[in-house]
C-alpha positions as a printed NumPy array, in Angstrom:
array([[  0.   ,   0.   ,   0.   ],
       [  1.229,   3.211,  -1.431],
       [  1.744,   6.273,   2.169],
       [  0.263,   9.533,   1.32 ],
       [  1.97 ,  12.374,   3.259],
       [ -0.592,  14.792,   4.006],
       [ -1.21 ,  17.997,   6.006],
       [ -3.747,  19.056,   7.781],
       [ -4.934,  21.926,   9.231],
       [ -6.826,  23.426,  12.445],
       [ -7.465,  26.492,  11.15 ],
       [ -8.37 ,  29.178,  14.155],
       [-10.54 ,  32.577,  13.452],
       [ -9.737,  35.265,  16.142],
       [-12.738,  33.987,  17.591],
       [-11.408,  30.873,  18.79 ],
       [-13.6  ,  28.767,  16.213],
       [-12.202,  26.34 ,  13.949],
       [-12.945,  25.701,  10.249],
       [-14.221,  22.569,   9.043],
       [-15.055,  20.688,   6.243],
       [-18.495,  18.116,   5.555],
       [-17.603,  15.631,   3.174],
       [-17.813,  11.875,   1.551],
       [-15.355,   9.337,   0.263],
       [-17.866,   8.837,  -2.117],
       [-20.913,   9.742,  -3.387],
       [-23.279,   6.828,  -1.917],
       [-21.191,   6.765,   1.655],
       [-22.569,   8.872,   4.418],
       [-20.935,  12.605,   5.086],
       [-18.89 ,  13.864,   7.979],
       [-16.679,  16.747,   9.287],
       [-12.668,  16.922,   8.896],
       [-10.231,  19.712,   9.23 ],
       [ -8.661,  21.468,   6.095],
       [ -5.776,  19.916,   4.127],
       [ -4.77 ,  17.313,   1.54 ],
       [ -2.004,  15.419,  -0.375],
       [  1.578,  16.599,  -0.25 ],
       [  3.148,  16.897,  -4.025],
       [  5.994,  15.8  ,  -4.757],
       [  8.615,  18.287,  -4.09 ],
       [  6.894,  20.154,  -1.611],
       [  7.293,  20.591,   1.8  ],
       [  4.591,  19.506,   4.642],
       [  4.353,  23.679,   5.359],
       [  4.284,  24.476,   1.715],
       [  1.352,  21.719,   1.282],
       [ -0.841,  23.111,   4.335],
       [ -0.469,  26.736,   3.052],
       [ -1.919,  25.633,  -0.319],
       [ -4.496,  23.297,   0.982],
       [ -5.751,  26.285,   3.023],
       [ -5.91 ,  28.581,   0.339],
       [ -7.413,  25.728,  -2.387],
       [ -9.991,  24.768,   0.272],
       [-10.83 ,  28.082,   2.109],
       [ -9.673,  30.812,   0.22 ],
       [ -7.808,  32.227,   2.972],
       [ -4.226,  33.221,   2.012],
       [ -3.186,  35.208,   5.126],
       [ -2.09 ,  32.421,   7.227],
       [  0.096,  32.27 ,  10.567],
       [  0.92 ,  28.51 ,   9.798],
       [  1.858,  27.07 ,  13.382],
       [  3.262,  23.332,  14.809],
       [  2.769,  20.007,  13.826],
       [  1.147,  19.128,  16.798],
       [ -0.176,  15.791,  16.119],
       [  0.239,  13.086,  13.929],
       [ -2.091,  10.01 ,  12.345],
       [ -1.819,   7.034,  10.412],
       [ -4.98 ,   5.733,   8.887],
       [ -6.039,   3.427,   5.355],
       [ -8.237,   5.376,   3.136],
       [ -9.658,   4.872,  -0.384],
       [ -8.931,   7.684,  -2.555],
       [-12.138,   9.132,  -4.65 ],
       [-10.106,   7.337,  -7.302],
       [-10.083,   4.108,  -5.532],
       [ -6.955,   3.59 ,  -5.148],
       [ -6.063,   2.216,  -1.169],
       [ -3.17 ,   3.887,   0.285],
       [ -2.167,   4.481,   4.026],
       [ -2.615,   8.605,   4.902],
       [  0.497,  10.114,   7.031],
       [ -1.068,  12.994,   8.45 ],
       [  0.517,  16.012,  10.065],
       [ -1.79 ,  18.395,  11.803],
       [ -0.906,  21.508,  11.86 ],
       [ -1.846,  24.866,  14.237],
       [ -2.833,  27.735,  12.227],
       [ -4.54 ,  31.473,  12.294],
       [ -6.263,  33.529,  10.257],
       [ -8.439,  36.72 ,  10.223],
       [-11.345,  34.635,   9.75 ],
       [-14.794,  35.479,   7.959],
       [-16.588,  33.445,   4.796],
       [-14.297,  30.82 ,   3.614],
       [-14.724,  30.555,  -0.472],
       [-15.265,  27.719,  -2.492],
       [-13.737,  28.507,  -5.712],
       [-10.797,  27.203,  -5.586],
       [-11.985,  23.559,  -4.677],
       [-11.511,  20.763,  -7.481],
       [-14.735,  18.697,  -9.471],
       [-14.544,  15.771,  -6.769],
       [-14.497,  18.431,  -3.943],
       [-17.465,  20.172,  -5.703],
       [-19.162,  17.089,  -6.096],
       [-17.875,  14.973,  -2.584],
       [-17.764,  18.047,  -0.318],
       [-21.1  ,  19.551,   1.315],
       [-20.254,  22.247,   3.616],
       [-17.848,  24.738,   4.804],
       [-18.072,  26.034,   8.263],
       [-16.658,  27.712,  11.476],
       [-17.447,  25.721,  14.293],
       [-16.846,  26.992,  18.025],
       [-15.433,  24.442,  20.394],
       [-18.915,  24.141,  22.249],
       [-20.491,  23.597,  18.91 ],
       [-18.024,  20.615,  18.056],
       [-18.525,  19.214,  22.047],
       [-21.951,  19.289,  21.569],
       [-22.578,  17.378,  18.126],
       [-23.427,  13.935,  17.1  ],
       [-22.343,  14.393,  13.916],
       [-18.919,  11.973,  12.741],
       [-16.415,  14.615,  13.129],
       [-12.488,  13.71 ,  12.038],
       [ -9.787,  12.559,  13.214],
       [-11.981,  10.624,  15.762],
       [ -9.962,  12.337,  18.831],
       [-10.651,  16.096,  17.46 ],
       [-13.446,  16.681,  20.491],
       [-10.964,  15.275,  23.057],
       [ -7.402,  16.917,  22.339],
       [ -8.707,  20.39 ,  20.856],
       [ -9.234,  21.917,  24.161],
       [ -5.353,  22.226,  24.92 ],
       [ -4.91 ,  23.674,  21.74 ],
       [ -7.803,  26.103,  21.582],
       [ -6.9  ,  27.165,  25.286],
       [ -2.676,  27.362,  23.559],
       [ -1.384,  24.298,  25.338],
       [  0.381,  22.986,  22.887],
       [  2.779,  19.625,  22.985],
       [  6.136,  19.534,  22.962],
       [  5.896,  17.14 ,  20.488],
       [  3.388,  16.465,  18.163],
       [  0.805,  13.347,  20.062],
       [ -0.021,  10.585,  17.891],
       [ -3.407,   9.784,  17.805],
       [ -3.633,   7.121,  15.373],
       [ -6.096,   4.554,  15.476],
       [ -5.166,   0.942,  15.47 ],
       [ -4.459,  -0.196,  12.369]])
């Protein structure tokens, strides 16, 4: 099985709210909510790949791109079906906030991607709703309150 190296993002508002992302695998499987980010090209750096991400997915472009502060191994099939193992980095960042914009988002984002919203850390305590990585509603206290590891937790999932 092919690794993907991928960064991810908690993206903050000055409000303390973070962005997040409803989406599918594909387009019969049920939706659910995961931070910004995506694939790392080759050549690029896990920074260089979070910045872009950020700007494809949100439109924001004035961001204070933070730590790696954790880090998650997980099998996914690609929209493309292709099985590979993800490598995730997550990443701390701010921005100034407001509407994120779609426009930069791919066809298979238009088509496997539903929403686009800032959620407050009540909000995300308080929902049901499948909400990824599956330890988001436990760990992002520290990090919304600025307690940040020294080194980046992994919270992967057995395998």
């Amino acid at each position: 099985m092919r690794e993907r190296l991928t960064a991810r993002v908690l993206l903050f508002d000055p409000d303390g709210r973070i962005l997040l992302i409803r989406g599918r695998l594909t387009a019969e499987a049920p939706s659910f909510w995961f931070t910004v980010g995506g694939g790392v090209d080759e050549g690029e750096t896990l920074e260089a790949a979070a910045l872009r991400e950020v700007a494809e997915e949100s439109g924001f472009t004035q961001v204070e791109l933070g730590p790696v502060v954790w880090l998650r191994a997980s099998p996914l099939t690609l929209h493309g079906g292709e099985r590979v193992l993800l490598k995730e980095s997550y990443f701390v960042a701010r921005c100034r906030g407001g509407d994120p914009s779609r426009a930069a988002w791919e066809a298979h984002e238009v088509e496997l991607m539903d929403d686009l919203r800032w959620w407050s850390p009540e909000e995300i305590a308080a929902s049901r709703e499948m909400i990824y990585p599956e330890r988001l509603r436990e760990l992002l206290p520290d990090i919304v309150e600025g307690r940040l590891p020294e080194a980046p937790l992994e919270i992967s999932m057995t395998l």
